[in-house]
DRENDO-1510 file (C-alpha; in Angstrom, 1 decimal, always signed):
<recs>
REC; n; res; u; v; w
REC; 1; UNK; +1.8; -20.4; -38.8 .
REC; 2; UNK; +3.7; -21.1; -41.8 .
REC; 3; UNK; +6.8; -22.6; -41.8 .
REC; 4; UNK; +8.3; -21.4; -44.3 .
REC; 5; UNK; +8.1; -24.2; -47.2 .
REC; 6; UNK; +4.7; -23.9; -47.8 .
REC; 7; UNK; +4.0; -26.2; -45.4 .
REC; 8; UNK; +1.2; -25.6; -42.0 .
REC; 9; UNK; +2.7; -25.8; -38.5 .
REC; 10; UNK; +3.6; -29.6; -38.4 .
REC; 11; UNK; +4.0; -29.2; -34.6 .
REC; 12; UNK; +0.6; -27.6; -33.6 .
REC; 13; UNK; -2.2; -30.2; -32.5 .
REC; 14; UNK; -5.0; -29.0; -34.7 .
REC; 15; UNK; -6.5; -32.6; -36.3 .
REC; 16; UNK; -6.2; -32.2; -40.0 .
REC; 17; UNK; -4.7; -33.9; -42.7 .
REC; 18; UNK; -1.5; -35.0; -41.0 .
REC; 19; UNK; -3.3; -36.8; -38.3 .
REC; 20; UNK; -4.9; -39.0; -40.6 .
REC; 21; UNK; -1.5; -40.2; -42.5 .
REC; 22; UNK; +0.6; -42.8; -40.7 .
REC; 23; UNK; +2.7; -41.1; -38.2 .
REC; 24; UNK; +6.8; -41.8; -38.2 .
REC; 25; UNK; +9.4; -40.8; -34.9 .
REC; 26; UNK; +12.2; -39.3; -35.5 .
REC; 27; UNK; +14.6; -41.1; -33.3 .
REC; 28; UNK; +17.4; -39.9; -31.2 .
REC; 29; UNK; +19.4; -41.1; -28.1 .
REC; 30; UNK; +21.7; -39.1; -26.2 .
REC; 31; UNK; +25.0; -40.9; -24.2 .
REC; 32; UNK; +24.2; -40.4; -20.6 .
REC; 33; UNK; +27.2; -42.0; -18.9 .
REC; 34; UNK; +26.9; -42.3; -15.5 .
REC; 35; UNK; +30.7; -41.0; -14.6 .
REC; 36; UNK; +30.4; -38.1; -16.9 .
REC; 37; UNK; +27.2; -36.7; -18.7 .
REC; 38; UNK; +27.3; -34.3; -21.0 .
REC; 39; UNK; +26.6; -30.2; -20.1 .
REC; 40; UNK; +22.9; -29.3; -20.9 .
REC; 41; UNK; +23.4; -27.0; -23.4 .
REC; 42; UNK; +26.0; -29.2; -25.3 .
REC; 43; UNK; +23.6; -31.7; -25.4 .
REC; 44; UNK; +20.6; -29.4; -26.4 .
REC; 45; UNK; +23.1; -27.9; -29.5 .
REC; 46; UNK; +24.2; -31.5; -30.3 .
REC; 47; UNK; +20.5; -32.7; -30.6 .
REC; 48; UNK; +19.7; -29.6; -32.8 .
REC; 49; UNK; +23.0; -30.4; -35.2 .
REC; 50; UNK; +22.4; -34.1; -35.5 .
REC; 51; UNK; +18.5; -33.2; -36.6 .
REC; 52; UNK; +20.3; -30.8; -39.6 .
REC; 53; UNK; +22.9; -33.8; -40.2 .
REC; 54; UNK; +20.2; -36.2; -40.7 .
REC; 55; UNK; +18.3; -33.9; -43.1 .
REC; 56; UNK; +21.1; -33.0; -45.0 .
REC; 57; UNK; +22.7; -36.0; -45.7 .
REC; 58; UNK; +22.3; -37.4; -49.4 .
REC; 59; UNK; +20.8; -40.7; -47.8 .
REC; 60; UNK; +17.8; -38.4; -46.9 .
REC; 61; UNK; +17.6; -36.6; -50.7 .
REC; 62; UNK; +15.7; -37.9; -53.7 .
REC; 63; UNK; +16.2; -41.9; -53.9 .
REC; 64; UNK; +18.8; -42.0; -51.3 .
REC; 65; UNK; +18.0; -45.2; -48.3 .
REC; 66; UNK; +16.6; -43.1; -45.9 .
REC; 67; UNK; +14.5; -40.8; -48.4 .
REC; 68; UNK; +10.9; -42.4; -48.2 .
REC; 69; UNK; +10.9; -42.7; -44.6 .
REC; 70; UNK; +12.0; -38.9; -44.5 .
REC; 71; UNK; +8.8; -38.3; -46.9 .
REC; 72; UNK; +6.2; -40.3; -44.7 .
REC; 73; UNK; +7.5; -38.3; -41.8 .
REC; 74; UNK; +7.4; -34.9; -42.8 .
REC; 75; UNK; +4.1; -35.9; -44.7 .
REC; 76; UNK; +2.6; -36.8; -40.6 .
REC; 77; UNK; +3.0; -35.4; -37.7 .
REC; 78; UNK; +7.1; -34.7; -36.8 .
REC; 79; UNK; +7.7; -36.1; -33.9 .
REC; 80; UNK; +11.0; -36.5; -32.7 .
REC; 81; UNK; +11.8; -38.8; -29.6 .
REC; 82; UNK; +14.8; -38.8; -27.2 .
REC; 83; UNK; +15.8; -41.8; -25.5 .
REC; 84; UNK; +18.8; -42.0; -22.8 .
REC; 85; UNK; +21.9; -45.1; -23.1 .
REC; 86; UNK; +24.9; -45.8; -21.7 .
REC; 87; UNK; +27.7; -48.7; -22.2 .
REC; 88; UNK; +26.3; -51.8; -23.8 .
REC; 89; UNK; +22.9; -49.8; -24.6 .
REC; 90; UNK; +24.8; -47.2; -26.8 .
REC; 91; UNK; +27.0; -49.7; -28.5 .
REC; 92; UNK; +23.9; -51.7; -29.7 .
REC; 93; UNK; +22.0; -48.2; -30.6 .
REC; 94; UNK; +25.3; -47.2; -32.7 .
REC; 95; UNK; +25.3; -50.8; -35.1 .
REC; 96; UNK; +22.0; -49.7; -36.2 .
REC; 97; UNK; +21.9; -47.2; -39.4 .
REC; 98; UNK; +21.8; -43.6; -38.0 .
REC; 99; UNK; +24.8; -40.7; -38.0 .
REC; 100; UNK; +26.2; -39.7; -34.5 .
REC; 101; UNK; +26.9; -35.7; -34.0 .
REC; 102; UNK; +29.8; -35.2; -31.1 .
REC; 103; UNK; +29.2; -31.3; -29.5 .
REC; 104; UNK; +32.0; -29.3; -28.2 .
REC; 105; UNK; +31.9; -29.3; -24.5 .
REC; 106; UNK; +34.9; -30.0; -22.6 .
REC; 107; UNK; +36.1; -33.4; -21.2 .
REC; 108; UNK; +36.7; -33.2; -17.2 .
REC; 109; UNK; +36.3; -35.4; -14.7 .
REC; 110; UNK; +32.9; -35.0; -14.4 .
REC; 111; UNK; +31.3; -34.0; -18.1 .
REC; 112; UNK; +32.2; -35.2; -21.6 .
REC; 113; UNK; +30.9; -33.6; -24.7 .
REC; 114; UNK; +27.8; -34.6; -25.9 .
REC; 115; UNK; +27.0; -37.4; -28.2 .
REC; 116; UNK; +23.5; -37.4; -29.9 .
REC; 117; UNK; +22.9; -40.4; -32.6 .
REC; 118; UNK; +20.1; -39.7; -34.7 .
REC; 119; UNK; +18.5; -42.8; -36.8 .
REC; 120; UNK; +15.5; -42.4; -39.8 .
REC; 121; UNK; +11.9; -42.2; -38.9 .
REC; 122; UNK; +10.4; -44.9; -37.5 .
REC; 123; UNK; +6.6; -46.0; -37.5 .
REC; 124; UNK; +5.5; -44.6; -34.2 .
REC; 125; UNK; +4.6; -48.4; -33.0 .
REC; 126; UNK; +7.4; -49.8; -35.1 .
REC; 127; UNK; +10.7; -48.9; -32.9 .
REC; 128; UNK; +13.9; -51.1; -33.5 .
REC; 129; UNK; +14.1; -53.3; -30.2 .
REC; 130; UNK; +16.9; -52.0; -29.7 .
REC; 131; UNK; +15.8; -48.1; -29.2 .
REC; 132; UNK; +12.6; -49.6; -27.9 .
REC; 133; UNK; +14.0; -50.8; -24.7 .
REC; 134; UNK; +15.6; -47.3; -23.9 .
REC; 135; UNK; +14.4; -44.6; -21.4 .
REC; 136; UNK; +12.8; -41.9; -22.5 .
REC; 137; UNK; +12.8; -40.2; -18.5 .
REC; 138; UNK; +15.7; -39.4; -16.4 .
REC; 139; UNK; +17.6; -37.5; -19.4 .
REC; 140; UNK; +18.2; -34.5; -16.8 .
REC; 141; UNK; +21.2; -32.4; -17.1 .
REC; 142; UNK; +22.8; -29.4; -16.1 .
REC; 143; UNK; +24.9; -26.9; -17.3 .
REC; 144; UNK; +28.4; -26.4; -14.8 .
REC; 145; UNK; +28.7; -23.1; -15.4 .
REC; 146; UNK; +25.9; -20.3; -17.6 .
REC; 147; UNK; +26.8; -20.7; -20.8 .
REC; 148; UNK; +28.3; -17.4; -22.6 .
REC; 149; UNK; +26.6; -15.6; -25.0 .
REC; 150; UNK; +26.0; -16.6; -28.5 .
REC; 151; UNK; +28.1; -15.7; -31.4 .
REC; 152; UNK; +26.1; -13.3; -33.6 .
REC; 153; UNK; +26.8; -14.5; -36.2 .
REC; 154; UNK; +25.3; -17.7; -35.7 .
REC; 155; UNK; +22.0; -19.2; -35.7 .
REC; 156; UNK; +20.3; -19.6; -32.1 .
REC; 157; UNK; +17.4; -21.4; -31.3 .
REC; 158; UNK; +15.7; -19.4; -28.1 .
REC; 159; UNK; +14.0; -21.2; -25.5 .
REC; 160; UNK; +10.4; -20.0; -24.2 .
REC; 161; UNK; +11.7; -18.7; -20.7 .
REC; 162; UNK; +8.1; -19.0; -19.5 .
REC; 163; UNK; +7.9; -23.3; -20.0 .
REC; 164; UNK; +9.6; -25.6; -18.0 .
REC; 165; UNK; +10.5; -28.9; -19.8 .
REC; 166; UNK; +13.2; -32.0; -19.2 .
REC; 167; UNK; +16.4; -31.9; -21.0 .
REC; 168; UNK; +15.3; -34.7; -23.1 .
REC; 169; UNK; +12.2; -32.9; -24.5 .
REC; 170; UNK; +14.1; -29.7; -24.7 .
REC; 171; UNK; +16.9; -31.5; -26.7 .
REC; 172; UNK; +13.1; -32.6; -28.9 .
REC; 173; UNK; +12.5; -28.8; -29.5 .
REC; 174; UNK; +15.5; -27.9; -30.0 .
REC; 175; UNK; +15.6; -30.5; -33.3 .
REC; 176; UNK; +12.0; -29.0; -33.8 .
REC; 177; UNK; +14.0; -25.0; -34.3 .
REC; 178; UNK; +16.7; -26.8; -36.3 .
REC; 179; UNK; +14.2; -28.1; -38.9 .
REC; 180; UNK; +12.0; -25.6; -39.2 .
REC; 181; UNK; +15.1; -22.7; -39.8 .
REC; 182; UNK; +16.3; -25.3; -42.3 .
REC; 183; UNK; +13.1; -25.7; -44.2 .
REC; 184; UNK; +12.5; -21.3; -44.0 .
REC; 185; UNK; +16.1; -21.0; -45.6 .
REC; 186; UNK; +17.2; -21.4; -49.2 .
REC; 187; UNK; +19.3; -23.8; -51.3 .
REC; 188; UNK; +22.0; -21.4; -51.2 .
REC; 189; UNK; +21.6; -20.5; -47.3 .
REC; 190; UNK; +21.5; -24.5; -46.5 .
REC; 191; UNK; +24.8; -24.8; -48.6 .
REC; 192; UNK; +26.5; -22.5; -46.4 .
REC; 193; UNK; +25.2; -23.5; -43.1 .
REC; 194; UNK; +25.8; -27.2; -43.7 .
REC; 195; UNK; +29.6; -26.4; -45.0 .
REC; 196; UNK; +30.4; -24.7; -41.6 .
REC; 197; UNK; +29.4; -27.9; -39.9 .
REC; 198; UNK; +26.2; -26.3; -38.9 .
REC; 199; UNK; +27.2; -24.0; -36.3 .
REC; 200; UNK; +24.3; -22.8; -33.9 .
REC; 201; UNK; +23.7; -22.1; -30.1 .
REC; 202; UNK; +20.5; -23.2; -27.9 .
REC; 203; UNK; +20.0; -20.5; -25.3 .
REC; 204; UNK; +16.9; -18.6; -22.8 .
REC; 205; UNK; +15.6; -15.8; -24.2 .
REC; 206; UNK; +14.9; -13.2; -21.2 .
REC; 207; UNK; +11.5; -13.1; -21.0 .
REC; 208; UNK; +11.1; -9.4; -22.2 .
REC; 209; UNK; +12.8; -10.3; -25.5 .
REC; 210; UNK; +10.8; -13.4; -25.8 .
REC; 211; UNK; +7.7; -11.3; -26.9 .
REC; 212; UNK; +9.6; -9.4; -29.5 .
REC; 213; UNK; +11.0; -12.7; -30.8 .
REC; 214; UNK; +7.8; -14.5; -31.1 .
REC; 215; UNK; +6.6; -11.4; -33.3 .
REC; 216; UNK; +9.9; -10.8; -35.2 .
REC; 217; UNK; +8.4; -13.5; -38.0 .
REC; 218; UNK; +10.7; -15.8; -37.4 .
REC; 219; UNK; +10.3; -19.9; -37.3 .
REC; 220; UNK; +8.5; -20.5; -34.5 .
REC; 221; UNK; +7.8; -24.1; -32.9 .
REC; 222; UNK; +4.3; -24.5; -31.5 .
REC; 223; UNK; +4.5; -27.7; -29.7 .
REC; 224; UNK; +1.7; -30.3; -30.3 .
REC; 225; UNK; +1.5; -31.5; -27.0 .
REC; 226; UNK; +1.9; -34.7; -27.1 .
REC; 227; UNK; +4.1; -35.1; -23.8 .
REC; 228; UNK; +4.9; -32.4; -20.9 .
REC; 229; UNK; +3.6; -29.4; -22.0 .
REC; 230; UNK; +0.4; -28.1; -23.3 .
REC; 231; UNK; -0.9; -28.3; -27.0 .
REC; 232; UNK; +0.0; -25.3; -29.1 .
REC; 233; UNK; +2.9; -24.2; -26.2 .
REC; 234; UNK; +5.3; -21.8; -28.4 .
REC; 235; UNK; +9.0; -23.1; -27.2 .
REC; 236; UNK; +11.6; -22.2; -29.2 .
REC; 237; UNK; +12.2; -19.2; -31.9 .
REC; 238; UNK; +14.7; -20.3; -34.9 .
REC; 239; UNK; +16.9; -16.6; -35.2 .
REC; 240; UNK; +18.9; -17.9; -38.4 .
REC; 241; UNK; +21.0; -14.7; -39.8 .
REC; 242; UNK; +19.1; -15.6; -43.1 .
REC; 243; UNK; +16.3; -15.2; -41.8 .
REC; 244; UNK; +15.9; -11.8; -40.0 .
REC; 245; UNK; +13.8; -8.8; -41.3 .
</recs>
């Protein structure tokens, strides 16, 4: 599968030249407050946005600060990593260089919206002690009510009905959909969707329109197995308005 850019399936586990460059992490940590957590799919649409922010932002372009380590990433394996924090843990994670992406669910007593903060790629054995300490498990959440259906005129990113994953890798593939519509789209296209702030939805396909997704020739994220799920699972299809035939 091609990705759009010219570029092989980064996600896929087939060894090939990837493997053998040094591998990066793209880095993100969700706010799991114990009072309130965020809803699922906030969190899952949050994740996605705060992956476009991060490639999108002029520190990431040409010889912006962040640009190299953007390079060496894409150039490996992408891999993107969620970690969980809460009071002190996400104070410490938000002094360190990164951009944080607020989602829109609603404050109650029991749920706030989500807050995702994305930080540049990392050497996969070279995480900041301070995201190094976080946990990756227990980032499970749930939604309070279904959410409703997606505009259509925005991007979604559909979700595999037929594999199971944790909200944390979930939020992963989620970022996976986001990059991959991103790279398939055009200067033009990106210009647009990053104005708007990026609006998109994360929802299940029903599994009789999965199949007609997966064939539609649309991005699709092939996961590389590295945690949860099998090598070469197909888990999310990026349905950009740009993009359809």
């Amino acid at each position: 599968m091609d990705d759009g850019d010219g570029r092989a399936d980064p996600y896929r586990r087939i060894r090939g030249s990837r493997d053998e460059a040094p591998q990066f992490v793209l880095p993100l940590v969700v706010r799991l407050e114990k009072a309130a957590p965020p809803a699922r799919t906030d969190a899952l649409e949050t994740a996605a946005r705060a992956v476009l922010a991060l490639l999108s932002d002029d520190r990431s372009q040409g010889e912006g600060e962040w640009a190299g380590a953007v390079r060496d990433w894409q150039d490996a394996r992408i891999r993107k990593v969620v970690r969980r924090a809460r009071g002190a843990e996400w104070r410490r994670a938000g002094a360190l260089p990164g951009l944080t992406v607020t989602g829109g669910g609603p404050a109650t007593d029991t749920s706030s919206p989500a807050e995702v903060r994305v930080f540049p790629p990392v050497p996969l054995d070279g995480w900041p002690k301070e995201l190094a300490r976080l946990q990756v498990s227990g980032t499970e959440l749930d939604d309070p009510a279904p959410p409703p259906a997606p505009d259509p005129g925005h991007p979604v990113l559909w979700l595999n009905p037929g594999v199971e994953m944790s909200a944390g890798k979930t939020m992963a593939q989620a970022g996976h959909g986001a990059q991959l519509a991103w790279w398939a789209l055009g200067e033009a296209d990106r210009a647009s969707w990053r104005e708007a702030g990026f609006p998109l939805a994360v929802r299940t396909a029903e599994p009789a329109r999965w199949g007609e997704l997966t064939g539609g020739g649309l991005p699709l994220v092939r996961d590389a197995g590295f945690t949860e799920i099998a090598p070469g699972s197909c888990t999310v299809v990026a349905d950009h308005p740009s993009l359809r035939s």
